[in-house]
C-alpha positions, -999 to +999 in steps of 0.1 A: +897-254-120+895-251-159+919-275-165+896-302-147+866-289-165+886-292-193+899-331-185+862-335-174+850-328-211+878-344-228+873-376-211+833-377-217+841-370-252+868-396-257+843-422-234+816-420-263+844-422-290+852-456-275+817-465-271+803-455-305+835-466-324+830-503-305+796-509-311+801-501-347+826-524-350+806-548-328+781-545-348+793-549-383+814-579-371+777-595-358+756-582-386+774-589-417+772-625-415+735-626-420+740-623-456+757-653-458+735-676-434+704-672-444+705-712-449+718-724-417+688-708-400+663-727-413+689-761-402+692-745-365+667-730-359+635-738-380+611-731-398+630-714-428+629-672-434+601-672-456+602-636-461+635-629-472+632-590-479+622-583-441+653-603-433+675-587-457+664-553-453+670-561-411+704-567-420+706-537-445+695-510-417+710-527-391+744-522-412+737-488-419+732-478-381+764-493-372+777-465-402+760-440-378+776-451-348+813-448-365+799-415-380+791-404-343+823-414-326+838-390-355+829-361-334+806-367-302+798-334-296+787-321-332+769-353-334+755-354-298+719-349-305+720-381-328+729-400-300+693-398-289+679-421-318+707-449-316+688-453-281+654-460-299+675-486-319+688-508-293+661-504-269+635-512-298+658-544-309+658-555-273+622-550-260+609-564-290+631-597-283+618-595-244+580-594-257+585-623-280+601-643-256+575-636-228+551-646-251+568-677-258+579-668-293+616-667-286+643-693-275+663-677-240+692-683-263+677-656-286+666-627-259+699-631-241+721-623-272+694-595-282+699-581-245+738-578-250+717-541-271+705-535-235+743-528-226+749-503-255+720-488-248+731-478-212+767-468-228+749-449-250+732-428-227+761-426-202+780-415-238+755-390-239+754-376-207+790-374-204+793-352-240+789-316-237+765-299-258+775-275-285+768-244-258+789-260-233+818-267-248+850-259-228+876-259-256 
């Protein structure tokens, strides 16, 4: 019986390794070429950024909360209560893509590829769920 408790744990802990270690990566791969297209938007998809620092800074905290996913997938459990807030970070990307778009502010092409943060944001909380707490730790 404590060895599958103890699989039980393991597993949950090495699902939100996988999770938070691939939406890092996923997430610097997707970010990091903002700095270097800041052109091509205003080609494909007018009218050009005209504030620059909002759009830089985006990319700038965006980047740094994929550092904190890779941080968390370090050690789920010791990290666990972080977890919490990279929920407020994809849900917030997300429903602020799905209000635009409602409102006619945002191409479909747009809200699906911000919904892909809908995804994470359900491995996130199955991450979390599935991660014992620091009192109920089992080895």
């Amino acid at each position: 019986m404590a060895d599958t408790a103890a699989g039980a744990v393991n597993s949950g802990v090495k699902f939100a390794k996988i999770v938070y270690w691939a939406a890092g990566i996923w997430g610097v791969l997707i970010l990091t070429p903002l700095y270097f297209i800041i052109d091509q938007i205003a080609l494909k998809d007018p009218p050009a950024v005209t504030h620059p620092l909002f759009y830089y800074g985006f990319a700038g905290v965006g980047l740094a909360w994929q550092a904190a996913f890779m941080i968390i997938a370090t050690c789920p459990v010791r990290y666990r209560p972080m977890m919490i807030a990279t929920w407020v970070e994809k849900f917030s990307y997300a429903a602020a893509a799905w209000v635009l778009y409602l409102q006619g502010r945002l191409h479909v092409v747009d809200v699906g590829f911000a919904s892909i943060d809908l995804v994470w944001l359900v491995l996130f909380i199955i991450a979390y769920l599935k991660t014992p707490s620091r009192a109920n730790e089992a080895y």
